[in-house]
MARVEXSE-15036 format. One record per atom (N, C-alpha, C): atom name; chain; z, y, x; residue number from 0. Coordinates in steps of 0.2 Angstrom, whole numbers, m for minus. Example, Ala and Ser with C-alpha at 12.3 -4.5 7.8 and 13.67 -1.06 7.14 Angstrom:
2
<vexvex at="N" ch="A" w="39" v="m28" u="66" i="0"/>
<vexvex at="CA" ch="A" w="39" v="m22" u="62" i="0"/>
<vexvex at="C" ch="A" w="39" v="m16" u="66" i="0"/>
<vexvex at="N" ch="A" w="35" v="m11" u="64" i="1"/>
<vexvex at="CA" ch="A" w="36" v="m5" u="68" i="1"/>
<vexvex at="C" ch="A" w="39" v="0" u="64" i="1"/>
REM end
This chain:
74
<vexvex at="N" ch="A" w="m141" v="210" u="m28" i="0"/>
<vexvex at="CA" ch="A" w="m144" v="209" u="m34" i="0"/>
<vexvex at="C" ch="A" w="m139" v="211" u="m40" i="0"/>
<vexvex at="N" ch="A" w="m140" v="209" u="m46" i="1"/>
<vexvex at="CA" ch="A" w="m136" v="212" u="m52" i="1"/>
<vexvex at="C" ch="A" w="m129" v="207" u="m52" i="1"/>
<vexvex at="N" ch="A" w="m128" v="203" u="m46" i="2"/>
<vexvex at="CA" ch="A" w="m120" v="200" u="m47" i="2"/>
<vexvex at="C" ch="A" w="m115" v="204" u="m44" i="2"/>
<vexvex at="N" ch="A" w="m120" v="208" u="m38" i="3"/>
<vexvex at="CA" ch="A" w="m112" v="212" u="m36" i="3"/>
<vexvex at="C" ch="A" w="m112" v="217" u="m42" i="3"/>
<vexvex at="N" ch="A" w="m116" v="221" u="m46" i="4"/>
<vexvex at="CA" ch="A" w="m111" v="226" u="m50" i="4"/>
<vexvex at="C" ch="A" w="m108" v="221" u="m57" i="4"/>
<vexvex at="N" ch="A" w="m109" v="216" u="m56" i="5"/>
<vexvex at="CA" ch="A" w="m105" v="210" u="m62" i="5"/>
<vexvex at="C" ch="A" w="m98" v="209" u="m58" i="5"/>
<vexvex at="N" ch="A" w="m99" v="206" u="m52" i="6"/>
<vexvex at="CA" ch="A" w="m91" v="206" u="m47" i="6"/>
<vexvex at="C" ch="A" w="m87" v="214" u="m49" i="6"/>
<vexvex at="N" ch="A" w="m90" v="219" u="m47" i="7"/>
<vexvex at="CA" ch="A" w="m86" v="225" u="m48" i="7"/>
<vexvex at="C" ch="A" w="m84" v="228" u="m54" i="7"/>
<vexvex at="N" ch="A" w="m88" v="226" u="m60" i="8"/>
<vexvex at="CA" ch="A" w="m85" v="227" u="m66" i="8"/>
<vexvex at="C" ch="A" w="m80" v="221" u="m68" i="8"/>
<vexvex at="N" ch="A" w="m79" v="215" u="m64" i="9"/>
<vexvex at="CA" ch="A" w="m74" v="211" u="m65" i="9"/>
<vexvex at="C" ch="A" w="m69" v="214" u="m60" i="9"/>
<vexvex at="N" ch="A" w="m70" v="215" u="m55" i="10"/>
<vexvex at="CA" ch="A" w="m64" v="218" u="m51" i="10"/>
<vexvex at="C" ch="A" w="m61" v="224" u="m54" i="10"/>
<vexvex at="N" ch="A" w="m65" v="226" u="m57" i="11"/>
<vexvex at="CA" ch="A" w="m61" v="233" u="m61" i="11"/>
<vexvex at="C" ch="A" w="m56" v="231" u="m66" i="11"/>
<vexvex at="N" ch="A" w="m59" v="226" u="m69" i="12"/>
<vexvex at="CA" ch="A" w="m54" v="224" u="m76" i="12"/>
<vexvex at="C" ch="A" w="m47" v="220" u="m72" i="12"/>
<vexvex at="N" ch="A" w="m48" v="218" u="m71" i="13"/>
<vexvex at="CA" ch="A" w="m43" v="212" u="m65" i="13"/>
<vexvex at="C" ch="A" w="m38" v="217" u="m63" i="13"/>
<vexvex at="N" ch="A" w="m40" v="223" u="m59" i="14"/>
<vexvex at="CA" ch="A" w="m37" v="226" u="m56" i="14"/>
<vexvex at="C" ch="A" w="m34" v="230" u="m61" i="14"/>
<vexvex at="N" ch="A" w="m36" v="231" u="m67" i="15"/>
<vexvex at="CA" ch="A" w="m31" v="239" u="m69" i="15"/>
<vexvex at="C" ch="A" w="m24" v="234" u="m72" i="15"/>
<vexvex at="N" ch="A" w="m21" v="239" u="m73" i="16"/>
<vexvex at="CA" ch="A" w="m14" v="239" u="m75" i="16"/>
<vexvex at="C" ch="A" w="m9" v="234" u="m68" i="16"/>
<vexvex at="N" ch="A" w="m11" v="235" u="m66" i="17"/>
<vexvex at="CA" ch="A" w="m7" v="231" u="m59" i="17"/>
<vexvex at="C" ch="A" w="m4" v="236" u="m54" i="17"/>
<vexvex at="N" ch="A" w="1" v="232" u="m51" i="18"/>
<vexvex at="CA" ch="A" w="5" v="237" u="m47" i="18"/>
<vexvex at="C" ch="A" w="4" v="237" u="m38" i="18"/>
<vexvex at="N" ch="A" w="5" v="241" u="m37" i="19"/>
<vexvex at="CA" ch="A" w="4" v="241" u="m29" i="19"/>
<vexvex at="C" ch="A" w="3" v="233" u="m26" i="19"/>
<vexvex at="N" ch="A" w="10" v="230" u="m25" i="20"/>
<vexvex at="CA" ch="A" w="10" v="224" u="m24" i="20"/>
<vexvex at="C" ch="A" w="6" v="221" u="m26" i="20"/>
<vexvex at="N" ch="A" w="4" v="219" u="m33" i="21"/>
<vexvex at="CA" ch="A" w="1" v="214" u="m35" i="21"/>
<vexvex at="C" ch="A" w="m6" v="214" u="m32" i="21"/>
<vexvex at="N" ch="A" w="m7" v="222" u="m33" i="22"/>
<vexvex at="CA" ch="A" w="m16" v="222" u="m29" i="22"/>
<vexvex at="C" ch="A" w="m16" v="222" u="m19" i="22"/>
<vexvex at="N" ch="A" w="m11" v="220" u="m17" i="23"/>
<vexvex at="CA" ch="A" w="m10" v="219" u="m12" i="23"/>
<vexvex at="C" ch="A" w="m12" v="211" u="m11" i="23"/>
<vexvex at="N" ch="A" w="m13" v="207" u="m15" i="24"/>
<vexvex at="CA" ch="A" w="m12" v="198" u="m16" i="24"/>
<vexvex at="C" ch="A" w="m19" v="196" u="m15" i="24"/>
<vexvex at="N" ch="A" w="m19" v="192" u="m11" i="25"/>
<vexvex at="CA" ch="A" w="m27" v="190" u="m9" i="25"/>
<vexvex at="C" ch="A" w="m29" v="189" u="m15" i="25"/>
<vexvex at="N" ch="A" w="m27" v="184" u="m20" i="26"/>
<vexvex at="CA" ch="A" w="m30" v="184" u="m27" i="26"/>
<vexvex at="C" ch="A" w="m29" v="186" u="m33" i="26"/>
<vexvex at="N" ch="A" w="m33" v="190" u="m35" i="27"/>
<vexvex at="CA" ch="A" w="m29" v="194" u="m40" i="27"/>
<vexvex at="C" ch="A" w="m33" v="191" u="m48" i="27"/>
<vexvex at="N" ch="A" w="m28" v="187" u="m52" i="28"/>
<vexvex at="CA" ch="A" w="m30" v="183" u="m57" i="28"/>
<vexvex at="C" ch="A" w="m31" v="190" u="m63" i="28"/>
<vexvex at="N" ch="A" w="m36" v="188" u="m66" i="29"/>
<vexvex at="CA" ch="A" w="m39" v="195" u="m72" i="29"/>
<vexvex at="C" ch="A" w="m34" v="192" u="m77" i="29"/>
<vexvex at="N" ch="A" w="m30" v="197" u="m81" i="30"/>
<vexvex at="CA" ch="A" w="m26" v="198" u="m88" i="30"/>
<vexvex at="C" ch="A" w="m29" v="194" u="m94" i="30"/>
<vexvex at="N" ch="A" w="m26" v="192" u="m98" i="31"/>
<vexvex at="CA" ch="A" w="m30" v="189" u="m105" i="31"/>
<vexvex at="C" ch="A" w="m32" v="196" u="m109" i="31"/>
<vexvex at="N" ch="A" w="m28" v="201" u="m110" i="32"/>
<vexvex at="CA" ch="A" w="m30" v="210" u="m111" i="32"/>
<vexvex at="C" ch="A" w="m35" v="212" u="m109" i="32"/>
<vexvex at="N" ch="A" w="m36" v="210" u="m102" i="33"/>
<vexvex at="CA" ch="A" w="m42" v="214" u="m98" i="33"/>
<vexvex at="C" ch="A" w="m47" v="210" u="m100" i="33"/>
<vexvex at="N" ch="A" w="m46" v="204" u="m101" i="34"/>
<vexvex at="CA" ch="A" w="m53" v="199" u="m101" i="34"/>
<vexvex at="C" ch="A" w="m57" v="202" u="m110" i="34"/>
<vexvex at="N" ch="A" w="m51" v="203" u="m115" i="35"/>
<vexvex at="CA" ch="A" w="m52" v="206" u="m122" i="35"/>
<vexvex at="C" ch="A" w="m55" v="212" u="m118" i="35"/>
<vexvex at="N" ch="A" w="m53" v="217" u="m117" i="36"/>
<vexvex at="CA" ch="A" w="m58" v="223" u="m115" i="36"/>
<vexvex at="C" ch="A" w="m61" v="224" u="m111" i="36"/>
<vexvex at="N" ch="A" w="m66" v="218" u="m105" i="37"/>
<vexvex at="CA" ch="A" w="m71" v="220" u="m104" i="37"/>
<vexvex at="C" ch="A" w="m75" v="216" u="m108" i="37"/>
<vexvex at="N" ch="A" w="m74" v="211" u="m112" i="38"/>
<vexvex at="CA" ch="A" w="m79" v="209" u="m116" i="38"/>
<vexvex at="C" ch="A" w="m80" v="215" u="m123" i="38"/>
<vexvex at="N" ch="A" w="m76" v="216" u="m124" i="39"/>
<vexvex at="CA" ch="A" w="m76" v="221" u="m129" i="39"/>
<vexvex at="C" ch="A" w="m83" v="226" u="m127" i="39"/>
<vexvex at="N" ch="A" w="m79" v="230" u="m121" i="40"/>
<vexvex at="CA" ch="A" w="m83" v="236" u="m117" i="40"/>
<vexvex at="C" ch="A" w="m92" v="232" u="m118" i="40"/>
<vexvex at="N" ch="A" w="m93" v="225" u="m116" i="41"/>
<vexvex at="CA" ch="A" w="m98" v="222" u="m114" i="41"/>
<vexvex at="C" ch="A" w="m101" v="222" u="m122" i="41"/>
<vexvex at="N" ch="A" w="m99" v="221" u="m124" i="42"/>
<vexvex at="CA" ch="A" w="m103" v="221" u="m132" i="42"/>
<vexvex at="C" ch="A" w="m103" v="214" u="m134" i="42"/>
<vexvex at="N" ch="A" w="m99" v="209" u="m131" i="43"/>
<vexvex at="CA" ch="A" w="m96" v="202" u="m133" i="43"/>
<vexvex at="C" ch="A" w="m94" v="200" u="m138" i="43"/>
<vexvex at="N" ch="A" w="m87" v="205" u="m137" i="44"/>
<vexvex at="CA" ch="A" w="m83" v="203" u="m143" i="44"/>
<vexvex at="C" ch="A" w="m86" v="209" u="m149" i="44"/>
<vexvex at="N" ch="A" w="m87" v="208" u="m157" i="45"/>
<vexvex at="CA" ch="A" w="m90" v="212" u="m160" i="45"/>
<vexvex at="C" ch="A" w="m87" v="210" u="m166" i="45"/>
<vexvex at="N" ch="A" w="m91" v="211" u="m173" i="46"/>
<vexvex at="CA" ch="A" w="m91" v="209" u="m179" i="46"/>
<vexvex at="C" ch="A" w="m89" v="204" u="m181" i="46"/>
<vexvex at="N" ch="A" w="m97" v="199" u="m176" i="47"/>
<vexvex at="CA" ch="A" w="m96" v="190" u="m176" i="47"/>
<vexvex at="C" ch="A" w="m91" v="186" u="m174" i="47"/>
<vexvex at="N" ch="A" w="m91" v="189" u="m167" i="48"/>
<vexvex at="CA" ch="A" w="m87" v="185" u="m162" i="48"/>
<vexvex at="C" ch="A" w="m84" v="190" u="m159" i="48"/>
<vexvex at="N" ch="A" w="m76" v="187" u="m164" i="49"/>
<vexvex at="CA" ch="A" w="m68" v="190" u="m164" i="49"/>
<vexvex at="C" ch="A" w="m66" v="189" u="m159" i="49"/>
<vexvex at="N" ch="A" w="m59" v="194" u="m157" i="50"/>
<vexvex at="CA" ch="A" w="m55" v="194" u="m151" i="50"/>
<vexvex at="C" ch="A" w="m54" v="187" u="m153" i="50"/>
<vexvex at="N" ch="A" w="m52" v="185" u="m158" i="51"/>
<vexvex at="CA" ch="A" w="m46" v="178" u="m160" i="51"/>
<vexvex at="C" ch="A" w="m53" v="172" u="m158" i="51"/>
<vexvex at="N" ch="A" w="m59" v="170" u="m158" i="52"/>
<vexvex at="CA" ch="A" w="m64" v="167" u="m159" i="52"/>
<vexvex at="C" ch="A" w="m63" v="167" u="m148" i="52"/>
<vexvex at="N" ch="A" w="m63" v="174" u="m145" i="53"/>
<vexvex at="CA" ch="A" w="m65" v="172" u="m138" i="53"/>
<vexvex at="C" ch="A" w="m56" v="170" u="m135" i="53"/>
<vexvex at="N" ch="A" w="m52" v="171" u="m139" i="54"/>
<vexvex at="CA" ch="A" w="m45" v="169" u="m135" i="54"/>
<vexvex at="C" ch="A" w="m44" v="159" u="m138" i="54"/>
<vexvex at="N" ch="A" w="m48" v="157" u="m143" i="55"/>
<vexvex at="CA" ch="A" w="m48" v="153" u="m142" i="55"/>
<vexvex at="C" ch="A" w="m54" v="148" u="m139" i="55"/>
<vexvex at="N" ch="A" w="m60" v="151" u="m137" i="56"/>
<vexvex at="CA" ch="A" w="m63" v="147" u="m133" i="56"/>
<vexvex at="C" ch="A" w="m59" v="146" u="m126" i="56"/>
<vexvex at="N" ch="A" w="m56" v="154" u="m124" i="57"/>
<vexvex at="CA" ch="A" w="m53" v="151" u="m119" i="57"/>
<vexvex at="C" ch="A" w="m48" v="148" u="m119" i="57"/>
<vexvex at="N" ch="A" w="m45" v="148" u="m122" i="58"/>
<vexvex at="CA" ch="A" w="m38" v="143" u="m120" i="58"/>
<vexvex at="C" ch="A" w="m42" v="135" u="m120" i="58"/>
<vexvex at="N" ch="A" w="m47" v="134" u="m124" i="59"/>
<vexvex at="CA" ch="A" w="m48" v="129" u="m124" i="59"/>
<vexvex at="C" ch="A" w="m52" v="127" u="m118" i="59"/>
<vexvex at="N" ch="A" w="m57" v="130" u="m113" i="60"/>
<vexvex at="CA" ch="A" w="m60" v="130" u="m106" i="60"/>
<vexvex at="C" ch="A" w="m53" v="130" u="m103" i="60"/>
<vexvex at="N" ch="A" w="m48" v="134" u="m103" i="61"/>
<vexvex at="CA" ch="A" w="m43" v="135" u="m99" i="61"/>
<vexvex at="C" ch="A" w="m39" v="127" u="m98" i="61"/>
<vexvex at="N" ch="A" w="m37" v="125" u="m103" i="62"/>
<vexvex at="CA" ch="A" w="m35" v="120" u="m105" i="62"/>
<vexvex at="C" ch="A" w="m38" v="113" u="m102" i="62"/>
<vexvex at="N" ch="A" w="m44" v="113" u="m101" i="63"/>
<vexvex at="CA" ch="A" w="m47" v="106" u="m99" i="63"/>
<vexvex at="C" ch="A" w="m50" v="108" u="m91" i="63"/>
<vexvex at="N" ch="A" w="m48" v="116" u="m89" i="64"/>
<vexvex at="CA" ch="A" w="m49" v="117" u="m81" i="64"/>
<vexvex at="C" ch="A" w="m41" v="116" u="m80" i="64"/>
<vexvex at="N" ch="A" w="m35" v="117" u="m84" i="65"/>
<vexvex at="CA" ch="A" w="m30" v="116" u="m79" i="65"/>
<vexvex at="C" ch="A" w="m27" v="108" u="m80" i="65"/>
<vexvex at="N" ch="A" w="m31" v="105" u="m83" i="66"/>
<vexvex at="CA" ch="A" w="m28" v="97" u="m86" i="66"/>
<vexvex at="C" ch="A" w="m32" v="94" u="m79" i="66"/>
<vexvex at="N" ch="A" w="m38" v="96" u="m79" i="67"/>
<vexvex at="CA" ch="A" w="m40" v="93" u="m73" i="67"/>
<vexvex at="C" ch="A" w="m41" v="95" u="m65" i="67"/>
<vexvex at="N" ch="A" w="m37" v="99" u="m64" i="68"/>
<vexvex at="CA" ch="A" w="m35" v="103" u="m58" i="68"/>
<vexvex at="C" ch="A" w="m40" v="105" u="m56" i="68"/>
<vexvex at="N" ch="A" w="m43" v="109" u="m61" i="69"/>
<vexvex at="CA" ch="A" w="m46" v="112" u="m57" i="69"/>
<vexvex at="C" ch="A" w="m45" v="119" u="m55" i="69"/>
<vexvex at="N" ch="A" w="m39" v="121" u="m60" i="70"/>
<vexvex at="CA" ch="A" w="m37" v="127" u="m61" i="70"/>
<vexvex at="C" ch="A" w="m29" v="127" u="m62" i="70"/>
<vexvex at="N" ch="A" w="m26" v="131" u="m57" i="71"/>
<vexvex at="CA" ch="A" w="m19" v="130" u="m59" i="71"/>
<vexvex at="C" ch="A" w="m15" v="133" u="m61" i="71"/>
<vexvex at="N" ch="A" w="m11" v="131" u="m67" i="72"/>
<vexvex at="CA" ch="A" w="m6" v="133" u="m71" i="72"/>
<vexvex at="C" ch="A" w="m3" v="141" u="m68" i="72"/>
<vexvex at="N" ch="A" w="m4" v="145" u="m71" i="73"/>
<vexvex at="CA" ch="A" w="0" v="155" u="m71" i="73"/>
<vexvex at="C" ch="A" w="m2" v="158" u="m71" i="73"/>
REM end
């Protein structure tokens, strides 16, 4: 269905700028850069809804996934 090409356009961002090793890691965490350019690319981030507007929703999501373990801190 349309979530594997959703999965593969996240493994793409995830993956770029990484080095051998790093893509060797069973878990490979997506960049806060990468997360800015595939919402970009997505047509997310735009005129309305600023890079600065999506870096602060997430730190704030981030934020209360890693207070309450559900995500952990790096």
């Amino acid at each position: 269905g349309g979530g594997s090409g959703l999965k593969q356009a996240f493994d793409q961002f995830a993956r770029f700028g990484k080095s051998e090793s790093q893509l060797k890691e069973k878990d490979i965490r997506i960049e806060s850069k990468n997360v800015q350019k595939l919402m970009k690319e997505a047509g997310v981030v735009d005129g309305k809804y600023t890079s600065q507007l999506l870096d602060n929703d997430m730190a704030r999501v981030l934020g209360k996934l890693t207070s309450s373990g559900t995500y952990t801190k790096g």
